[in-house]
C-alpha positions as CSV (number, residue, x, y, z in Angstrom):
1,X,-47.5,-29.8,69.9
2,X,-48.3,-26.5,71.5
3,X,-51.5,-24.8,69.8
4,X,-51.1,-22.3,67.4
5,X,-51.7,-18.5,68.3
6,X,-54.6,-18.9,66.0
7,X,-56.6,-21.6,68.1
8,X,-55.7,-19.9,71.6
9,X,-57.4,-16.4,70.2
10,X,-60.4,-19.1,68.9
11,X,-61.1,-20.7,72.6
12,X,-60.5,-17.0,74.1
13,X,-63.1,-15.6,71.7
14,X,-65.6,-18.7,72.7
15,X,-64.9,-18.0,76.5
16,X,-65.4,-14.4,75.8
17,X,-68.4,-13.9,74.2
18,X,-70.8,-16.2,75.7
19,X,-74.7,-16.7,75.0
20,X,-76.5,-13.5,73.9
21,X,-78.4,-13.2,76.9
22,X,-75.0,-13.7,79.0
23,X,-74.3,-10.2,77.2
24,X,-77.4,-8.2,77.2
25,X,-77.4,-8.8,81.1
26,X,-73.7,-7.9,81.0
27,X,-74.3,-4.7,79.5
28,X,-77.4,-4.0,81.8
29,X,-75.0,-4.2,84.9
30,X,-72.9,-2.0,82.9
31,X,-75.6,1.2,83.0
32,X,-74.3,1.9,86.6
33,X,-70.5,2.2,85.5
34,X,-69.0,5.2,84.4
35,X,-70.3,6.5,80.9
36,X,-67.3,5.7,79.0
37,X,-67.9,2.0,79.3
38,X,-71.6,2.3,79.1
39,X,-71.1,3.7,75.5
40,X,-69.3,0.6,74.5
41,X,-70.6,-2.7,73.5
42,X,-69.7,-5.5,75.8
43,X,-68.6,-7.7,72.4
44,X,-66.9,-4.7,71.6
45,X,-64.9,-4.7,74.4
46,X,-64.5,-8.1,74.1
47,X,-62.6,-8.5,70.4
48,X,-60.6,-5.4,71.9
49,X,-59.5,-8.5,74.5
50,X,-59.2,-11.0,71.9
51,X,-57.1,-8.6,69.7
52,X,-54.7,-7.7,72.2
53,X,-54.5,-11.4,73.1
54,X,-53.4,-12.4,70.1
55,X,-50.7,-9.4,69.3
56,X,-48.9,-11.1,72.1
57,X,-49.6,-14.9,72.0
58,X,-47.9,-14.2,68.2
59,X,-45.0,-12.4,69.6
60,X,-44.8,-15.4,72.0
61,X,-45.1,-17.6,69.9
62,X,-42.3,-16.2,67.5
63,X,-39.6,-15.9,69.7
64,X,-40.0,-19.9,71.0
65,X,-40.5,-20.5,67.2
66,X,-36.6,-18.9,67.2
67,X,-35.2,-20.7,70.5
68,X,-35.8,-23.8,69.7
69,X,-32.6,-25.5,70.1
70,X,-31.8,-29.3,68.8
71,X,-30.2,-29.9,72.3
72,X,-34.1,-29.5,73.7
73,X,-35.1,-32.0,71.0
74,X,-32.1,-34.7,71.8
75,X,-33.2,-34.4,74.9
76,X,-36.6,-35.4,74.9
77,X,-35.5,-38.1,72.2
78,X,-32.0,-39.2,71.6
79,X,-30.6,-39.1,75.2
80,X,-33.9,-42.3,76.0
81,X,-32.8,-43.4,72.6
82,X,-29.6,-44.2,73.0
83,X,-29.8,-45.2,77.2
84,X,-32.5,-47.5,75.5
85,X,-29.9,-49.1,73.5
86,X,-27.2,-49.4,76.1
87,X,-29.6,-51.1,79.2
88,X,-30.8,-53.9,76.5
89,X,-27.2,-54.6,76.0
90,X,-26.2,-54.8,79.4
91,X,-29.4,-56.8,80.2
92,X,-29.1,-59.1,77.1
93,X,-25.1,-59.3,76.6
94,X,-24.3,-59.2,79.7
95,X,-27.1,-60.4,82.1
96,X,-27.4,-57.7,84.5
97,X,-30.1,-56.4,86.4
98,X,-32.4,-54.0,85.7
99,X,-31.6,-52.7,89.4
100,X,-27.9,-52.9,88.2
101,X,-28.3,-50.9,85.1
102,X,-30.3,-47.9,86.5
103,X,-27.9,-47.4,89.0
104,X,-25.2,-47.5,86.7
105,X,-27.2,-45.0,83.6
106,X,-28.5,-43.1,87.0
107,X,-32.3,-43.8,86.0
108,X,-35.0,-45.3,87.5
109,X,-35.7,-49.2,87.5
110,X,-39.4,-48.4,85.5
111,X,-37.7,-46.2,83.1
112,X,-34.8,-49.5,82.5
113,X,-38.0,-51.4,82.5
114,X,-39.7,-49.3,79.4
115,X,-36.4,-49.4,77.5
116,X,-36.1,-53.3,77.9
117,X,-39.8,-53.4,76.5
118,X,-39.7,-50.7,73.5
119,X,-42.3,-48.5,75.1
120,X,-39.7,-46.0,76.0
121,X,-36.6,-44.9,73.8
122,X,-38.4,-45.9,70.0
123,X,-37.9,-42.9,68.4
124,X,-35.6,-42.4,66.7
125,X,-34.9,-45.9,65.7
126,X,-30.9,-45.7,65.9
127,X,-29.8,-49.5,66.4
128,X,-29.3,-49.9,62.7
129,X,-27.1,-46.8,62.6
130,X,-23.6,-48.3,61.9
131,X,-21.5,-45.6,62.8
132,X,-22.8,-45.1,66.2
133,X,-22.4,-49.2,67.1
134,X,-18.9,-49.3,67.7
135,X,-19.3,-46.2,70.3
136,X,-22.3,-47.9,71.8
137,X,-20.2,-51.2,72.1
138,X,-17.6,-49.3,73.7
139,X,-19.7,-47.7,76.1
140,X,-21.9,-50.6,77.0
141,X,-18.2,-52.6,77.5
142,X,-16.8,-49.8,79.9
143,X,-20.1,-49.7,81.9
144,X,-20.3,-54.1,82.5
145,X,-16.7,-54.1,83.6
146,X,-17.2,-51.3,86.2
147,X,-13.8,-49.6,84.5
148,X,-15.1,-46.2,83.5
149,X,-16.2,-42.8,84.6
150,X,-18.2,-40.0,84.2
151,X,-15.8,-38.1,82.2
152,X,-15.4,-41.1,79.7
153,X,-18.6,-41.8,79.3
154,X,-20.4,-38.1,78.4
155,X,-17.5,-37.6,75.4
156,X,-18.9,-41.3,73.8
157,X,-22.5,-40.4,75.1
158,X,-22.1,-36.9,73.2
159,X,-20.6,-38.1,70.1
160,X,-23.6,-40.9,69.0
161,X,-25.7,-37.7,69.8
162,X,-23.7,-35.8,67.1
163,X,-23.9,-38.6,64.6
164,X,-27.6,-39.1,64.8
165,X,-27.8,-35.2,63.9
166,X,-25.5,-35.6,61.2
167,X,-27.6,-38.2,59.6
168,X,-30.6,-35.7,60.2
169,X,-32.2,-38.9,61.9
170,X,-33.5,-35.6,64.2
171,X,-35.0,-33.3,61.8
172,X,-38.6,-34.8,61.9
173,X,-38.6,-34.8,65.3
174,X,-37.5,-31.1,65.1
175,X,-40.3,-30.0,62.8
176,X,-43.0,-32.2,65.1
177,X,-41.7,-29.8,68.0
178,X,-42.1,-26.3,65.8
179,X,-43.8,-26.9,62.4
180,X,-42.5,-23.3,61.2
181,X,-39.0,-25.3,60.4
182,X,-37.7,-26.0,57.1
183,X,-35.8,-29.2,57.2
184,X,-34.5,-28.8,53.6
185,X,-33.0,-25.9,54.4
186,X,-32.0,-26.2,58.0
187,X,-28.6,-27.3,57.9
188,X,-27.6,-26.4,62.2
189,X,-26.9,-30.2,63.0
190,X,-24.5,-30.7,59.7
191,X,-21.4,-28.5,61.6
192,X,-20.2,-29.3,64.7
193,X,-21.1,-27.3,67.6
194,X,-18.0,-26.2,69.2
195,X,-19.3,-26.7,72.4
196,X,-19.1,-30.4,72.1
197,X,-16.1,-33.0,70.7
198,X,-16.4,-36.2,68.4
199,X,-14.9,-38.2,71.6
200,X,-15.6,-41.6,70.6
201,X,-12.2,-43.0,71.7
């Protein structure tokens, strides 16, 4: 999780200010600059810094805090969730090899290699979801028989993504990513984005 604007203005401040001595000789060098600095105090100066940092960090900070899509989320989650699910049924239904499977999810042979051992693709914990097995089955079916393509597979792919944010399996995930969310009230995942269909045919 990214750190707040309060801790960066914290370690800034900490950089900043230094030992006492570390300012005294600061202001000492100072005596030869132009008067305007020499009237000011170097910590002055310095919270002027720290100040100014954080007026933007914040603003920063904000307009990520309003950005965030669930598509970044799914991403980082859902999408190694659910190729998790489909590589251990190829491997385990259908004996292929994890050589076979990455070329044919277009991942590596270590990433096939996490998902087989559950240190990649955990969370969230979909296998149990009902709804999205018959899409999965379907999928992993198409894939083993080499009688699909690319334009089959995303609609399926899409939809388990859909039904995973419709069960709000997402929304922790969400609020570890930006802790300013509400997942009460945040109801984004309960419609369906127009950009994407329910394909699961």
């Amino acid at each position: 999780m990214a750190p707040s604007p309060y801790d960066i203005v914290i370690r800034t401040f900490k950089r900043l200010s230094g030992p006492a001595e570390r300012r005294k000789e600061e202001k000492k060098k100072s005596q030869g600059l132009h008067p305007l600095i020499c009237s000011y105090d170097i910590c002055h100066i310095h919270i002027i810094y720290v100040v100014l940092i954080y007026v933007f960090v914040t603003i920063v900070w904000s307009v990520n805090s309003i950005m965030l899509i669930p598509c970044e989320v799914a991403v980082k989650s859902v999408v190694p969730a659910v190729r998790a699910v489909i590589a251990r049924e190829l491997i385990q239904s259908y004996g292929m090899k994890q050589n076979d499977v990455a070329n044919l999810l277009g991942i590596s042979q270590a990433a096939v290699s996490k998902y087989t051992r559950h240190v990649r693709g955990r969370v969230p914990e979909i296998e149990g979801v009902e709804e999205i097995r018959p899409i999965i089955t379907k999928i992993v079916d198409s894939l083993a028989n080499r009688r699909t393509s690319r334009y089959e597979v995303v609609p399926r792919f899409c939809a388990v993504c859909i039904l995973i944010r419709r069960k709000r399996l997402m929304c922790e995930l969400c609020k570890r990513s930006d802790p300013s969310i509400d997942i009460e009230q945040c109801s984004i995942c309960q419609s369906e984005p127009s950009s994407c269909r329910n394909d699961s045919r």
